[in-house]
N, C-alpha and C positions, 0 to 999 in steps of 0.2 A: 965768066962772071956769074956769080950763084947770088941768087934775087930772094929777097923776104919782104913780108911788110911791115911796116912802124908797128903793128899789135902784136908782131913775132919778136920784136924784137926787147934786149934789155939798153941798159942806160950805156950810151957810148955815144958816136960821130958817124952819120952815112951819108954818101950820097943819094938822093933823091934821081929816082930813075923815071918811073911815069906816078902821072895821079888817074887811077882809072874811074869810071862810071862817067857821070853825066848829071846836069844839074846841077839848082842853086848850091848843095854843099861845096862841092866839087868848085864851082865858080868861087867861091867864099874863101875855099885854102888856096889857092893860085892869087889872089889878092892878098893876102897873110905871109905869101911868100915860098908857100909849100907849091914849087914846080921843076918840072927836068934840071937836074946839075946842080941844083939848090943842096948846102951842106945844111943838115939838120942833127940837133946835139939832142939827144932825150937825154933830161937832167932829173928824172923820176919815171922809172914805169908804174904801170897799174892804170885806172881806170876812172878820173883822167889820167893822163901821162905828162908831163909836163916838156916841152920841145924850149929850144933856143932855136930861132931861126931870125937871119939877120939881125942878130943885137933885140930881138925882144923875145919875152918869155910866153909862149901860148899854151894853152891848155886844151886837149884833142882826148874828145872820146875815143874808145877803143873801137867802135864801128867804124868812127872816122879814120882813124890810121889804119886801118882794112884796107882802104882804099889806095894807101901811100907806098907805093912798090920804092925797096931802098936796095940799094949794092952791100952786100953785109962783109965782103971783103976789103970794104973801104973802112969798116970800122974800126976806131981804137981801142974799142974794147969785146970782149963775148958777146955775140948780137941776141943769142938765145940767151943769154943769165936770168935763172930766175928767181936773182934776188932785186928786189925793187928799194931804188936809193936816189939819195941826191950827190949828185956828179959836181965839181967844180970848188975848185978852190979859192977862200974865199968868199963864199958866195952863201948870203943871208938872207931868212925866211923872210920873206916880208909880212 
């Protein structure tokens, strides 16, 4: 299984493997939903990034997904792409 974080990665679908550090951030995304086995969609990279996680849209610094260790073999798409887009179809700016 080859490991990257949510700020390595481009716009695709991962599994969520650990959330590392400690502290209120850290406590913050496991209440958002960002935790072990959780499917996480990034529908925009860069900086914020924009995630799908369980049915809502979040918006995550790129220090924060530093933190978000994903399985990049699970992705549907190039987990390194670095081209930065909105994913999903469908699916408008609000």
């Amino acid at each position: 299984m080859s490991q990257i974080t949510l700020s390595h990665a481009g716009p695709g679908t991962f599994r969520c493997i650990e959330v590392t550090g400690e502290g209120e951030p850290v406590v913050r995304l496991k209440r958002m939903g960002i935790c072990s086995g959780r499917q996480i969609s990034i529908l925009q990279a860069g900086d914020p990034m924009i995630l799908r996680v369980v049915g809502a849209r979040i918006g995550l610094s790129r220090e924060l997904a530093a933190t978000v260790v994903v399985d990049c073999h699970n992705a549907d798409t190039d987990p390194v792409s670095a081209t930065a887009g909105v994913r999903g179809e469908g699916e408008s700016r609000d």
